[in-house]
C-alpha positions as CSV (number, residue, x, y, z in Angstrom):
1,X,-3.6,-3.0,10.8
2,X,-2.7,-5.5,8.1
3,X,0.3,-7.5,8.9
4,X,3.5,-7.1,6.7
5,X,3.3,-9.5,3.7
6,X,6.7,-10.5,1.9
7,X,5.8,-9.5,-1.8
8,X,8.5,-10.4,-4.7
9,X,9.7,-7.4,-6.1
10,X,8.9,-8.3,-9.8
11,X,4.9,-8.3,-8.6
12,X,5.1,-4.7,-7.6
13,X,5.3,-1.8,-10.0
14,X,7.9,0.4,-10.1
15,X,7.0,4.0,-8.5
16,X,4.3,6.2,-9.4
17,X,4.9,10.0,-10.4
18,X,3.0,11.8,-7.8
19,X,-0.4,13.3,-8.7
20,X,0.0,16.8,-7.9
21,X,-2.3,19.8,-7.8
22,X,-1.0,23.6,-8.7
23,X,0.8,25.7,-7.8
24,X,3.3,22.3,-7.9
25,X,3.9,20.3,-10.9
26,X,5.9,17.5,-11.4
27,X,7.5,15.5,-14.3
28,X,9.9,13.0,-14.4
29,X,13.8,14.4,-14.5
30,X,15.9,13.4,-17.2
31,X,19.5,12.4,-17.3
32,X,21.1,14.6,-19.8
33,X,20.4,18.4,-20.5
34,X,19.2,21.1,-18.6
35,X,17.6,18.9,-16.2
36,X,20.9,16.7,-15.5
37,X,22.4,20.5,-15.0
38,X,19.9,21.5,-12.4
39,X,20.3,18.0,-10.2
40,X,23.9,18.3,-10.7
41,X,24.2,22.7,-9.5
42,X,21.4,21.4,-6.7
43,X,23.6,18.9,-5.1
44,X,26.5,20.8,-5.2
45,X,24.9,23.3,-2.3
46,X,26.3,22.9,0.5
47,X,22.5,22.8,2.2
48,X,21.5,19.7,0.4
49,X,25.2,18.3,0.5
50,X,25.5,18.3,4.0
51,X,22.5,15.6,4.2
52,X,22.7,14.1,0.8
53,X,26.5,13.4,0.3
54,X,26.1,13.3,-3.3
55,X,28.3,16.7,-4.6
56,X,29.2,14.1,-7.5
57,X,30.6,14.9,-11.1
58,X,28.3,15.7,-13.7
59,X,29.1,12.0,-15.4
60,X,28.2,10.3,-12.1
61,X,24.9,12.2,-11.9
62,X,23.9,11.4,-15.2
63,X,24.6,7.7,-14.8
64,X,22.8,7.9,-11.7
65,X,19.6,9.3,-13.0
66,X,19.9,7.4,-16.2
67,X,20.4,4.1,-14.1
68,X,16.8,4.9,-12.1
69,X,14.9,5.4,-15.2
70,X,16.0,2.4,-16.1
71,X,15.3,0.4,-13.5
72,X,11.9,-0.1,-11.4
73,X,13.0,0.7,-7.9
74,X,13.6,5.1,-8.2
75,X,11.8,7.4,-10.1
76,X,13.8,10.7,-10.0
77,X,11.4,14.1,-10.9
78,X,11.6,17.5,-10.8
79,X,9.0,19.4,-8.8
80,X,8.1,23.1,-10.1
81,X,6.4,25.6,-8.3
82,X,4.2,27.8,-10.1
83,X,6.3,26.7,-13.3
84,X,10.1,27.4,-11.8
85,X,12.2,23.9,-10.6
86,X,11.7,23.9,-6.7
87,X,13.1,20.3,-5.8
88,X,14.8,17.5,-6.9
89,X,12.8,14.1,-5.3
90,X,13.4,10.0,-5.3
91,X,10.2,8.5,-5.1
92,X,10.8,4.9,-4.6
93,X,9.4,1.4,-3.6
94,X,10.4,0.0,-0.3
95,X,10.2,-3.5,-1.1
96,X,13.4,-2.8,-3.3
97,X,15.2,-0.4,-0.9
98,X,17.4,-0.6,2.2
99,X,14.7,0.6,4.1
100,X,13.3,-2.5,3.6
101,X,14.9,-5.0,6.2
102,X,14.2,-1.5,8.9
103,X,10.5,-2.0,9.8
104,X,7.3,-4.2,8.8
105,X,7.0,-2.9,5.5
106,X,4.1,-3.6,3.4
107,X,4.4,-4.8,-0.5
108,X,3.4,-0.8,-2.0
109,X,4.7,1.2,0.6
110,X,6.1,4.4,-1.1
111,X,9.1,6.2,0.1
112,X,10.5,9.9,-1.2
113,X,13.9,11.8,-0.8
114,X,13.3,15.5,-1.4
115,X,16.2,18.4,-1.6
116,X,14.8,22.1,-2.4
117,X,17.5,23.2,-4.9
118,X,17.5,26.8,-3.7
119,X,18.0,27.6,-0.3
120,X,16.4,30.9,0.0
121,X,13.4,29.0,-0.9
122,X,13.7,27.1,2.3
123,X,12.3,27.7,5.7
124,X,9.4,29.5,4.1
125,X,7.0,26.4,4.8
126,X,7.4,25.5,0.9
127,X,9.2,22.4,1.9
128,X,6.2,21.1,4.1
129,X,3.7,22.3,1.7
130,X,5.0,20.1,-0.7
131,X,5.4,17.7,1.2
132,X,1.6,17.3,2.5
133,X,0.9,17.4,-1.5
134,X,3.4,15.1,-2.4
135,X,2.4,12.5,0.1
136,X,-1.1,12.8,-1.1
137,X,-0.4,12.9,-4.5
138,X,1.4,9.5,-4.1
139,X,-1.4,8.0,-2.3
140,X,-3.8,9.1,-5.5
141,X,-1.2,7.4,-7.6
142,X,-1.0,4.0,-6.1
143,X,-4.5,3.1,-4.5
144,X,-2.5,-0.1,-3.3
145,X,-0.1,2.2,-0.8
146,X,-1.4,2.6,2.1
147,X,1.9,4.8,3.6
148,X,4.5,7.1,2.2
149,X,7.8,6.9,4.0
150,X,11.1,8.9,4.7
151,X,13.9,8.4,6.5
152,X,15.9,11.9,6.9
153,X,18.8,11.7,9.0
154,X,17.6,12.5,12.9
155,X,20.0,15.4,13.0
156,X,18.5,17.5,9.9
157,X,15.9,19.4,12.7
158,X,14.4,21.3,9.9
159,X,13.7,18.2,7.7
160,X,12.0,16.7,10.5
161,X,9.7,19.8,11.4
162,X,8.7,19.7,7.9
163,X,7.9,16.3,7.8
164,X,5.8,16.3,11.2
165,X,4.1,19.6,9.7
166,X,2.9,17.6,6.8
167,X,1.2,15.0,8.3
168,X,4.2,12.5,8.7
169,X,4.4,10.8,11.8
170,X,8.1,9.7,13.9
171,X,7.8,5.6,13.9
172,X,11.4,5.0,15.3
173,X,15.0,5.4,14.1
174,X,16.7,3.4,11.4
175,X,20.8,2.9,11.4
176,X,22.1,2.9,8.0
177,X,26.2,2.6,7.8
178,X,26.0,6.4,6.6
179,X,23.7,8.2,9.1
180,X,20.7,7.5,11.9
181,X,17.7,7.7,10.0
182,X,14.2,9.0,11.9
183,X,12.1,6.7,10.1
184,X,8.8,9.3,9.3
185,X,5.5,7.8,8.2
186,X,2.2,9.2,6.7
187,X,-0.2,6.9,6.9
188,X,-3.4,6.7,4.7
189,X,-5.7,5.6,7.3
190,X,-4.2,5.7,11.3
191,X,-4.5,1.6,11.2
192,X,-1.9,1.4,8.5
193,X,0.6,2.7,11.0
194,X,3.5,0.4,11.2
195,X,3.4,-1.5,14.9
């Protein structure tokens, strides 16, 4: 395994958009219009609130998505499936998260926060689907990553089953002030495992 190397931010892009294949598609969200509608209805569910904590006012979501496209550290986008918005998802870079101080994190490490906005569409083994395609899709799109990280909270059992399902792998448990964290890794090649 290569050993963790401290990496300034500025040297490292900003996320990729994930390279996916159909039936998924995926485009940046933006912060104003229908799209800033959908994330806003989304995270008012009580299925994605319940982990997310983010049932905010229309005004906050927009400056919150406006504030990511902004900067270099979150790209928000929408995910469809066969053409009809499926989830809302954060890809970001490590190096410029919280996550970062949690576990020897290398300078391209990807990491992603996914909410299906419907929940009759979950359970159905969409989520892991997705999931197994976003991860890869991220590795396409950076050549320099060599994982893709999550960090659901250890008591969303569903979350977790998808994640395992899609070829993420439990690498310990992070404590963030707001919840326990199972940190969930998918490695490009089994070396690149954190240790």
């Amino acid at each position: 395994m290569t050993s963790a190397q401290p990496a300034a931010p500025s040297t490292v892009p900003g996320p990729p958009l994930p390279l996916l294949r159909a039936p998924w598609s995926a485009r940046p969200a933006r912060a104003e219009g229908a799209d800033l509608d959908l994330v806003h209805g989304w995270m008012q569910s009580a299925h994605i609130d319940a982990f997310w904590h983010q049932a905010w006012p229309r005004e906050r979501w927009y400056e919150e998505i406006a504030g990511h496209l902004a900067g270099d550290a979150i790209l928000p986008v929408l995910v469809d499936l066969d053409g009809r918005p499926f989830a809302y998802i954060e890809v970001y870079r490590v190096v410029r998260d919280r996550l970062a101080d949690h576990y020897a994190r290398l300078p391209h490490d990807l990491g992603v926060h996914i909410a299906i906005g419907e929940e009759g569409r979950t359970g159905k083994g969409l989520g892991r689907a997705l999931l197994r395609d976003l991860a890869e899709g991220l590795l396409a799109a950076d050549p320099r990553c060599t994982r893709v990280v999550a960090e659901p909270d250890v008591t969303n059992a569903p979350s977790l089953r998808a994640f395992e399902a899609a070829g993420f792998r439990p690498a310990g448990e992070v404590s963030f002030p707001d919840k326990t964290a199972a940190l969930m890794v998918r490695p490009r090649r089994e070396e690149d495992m954190p240790r």
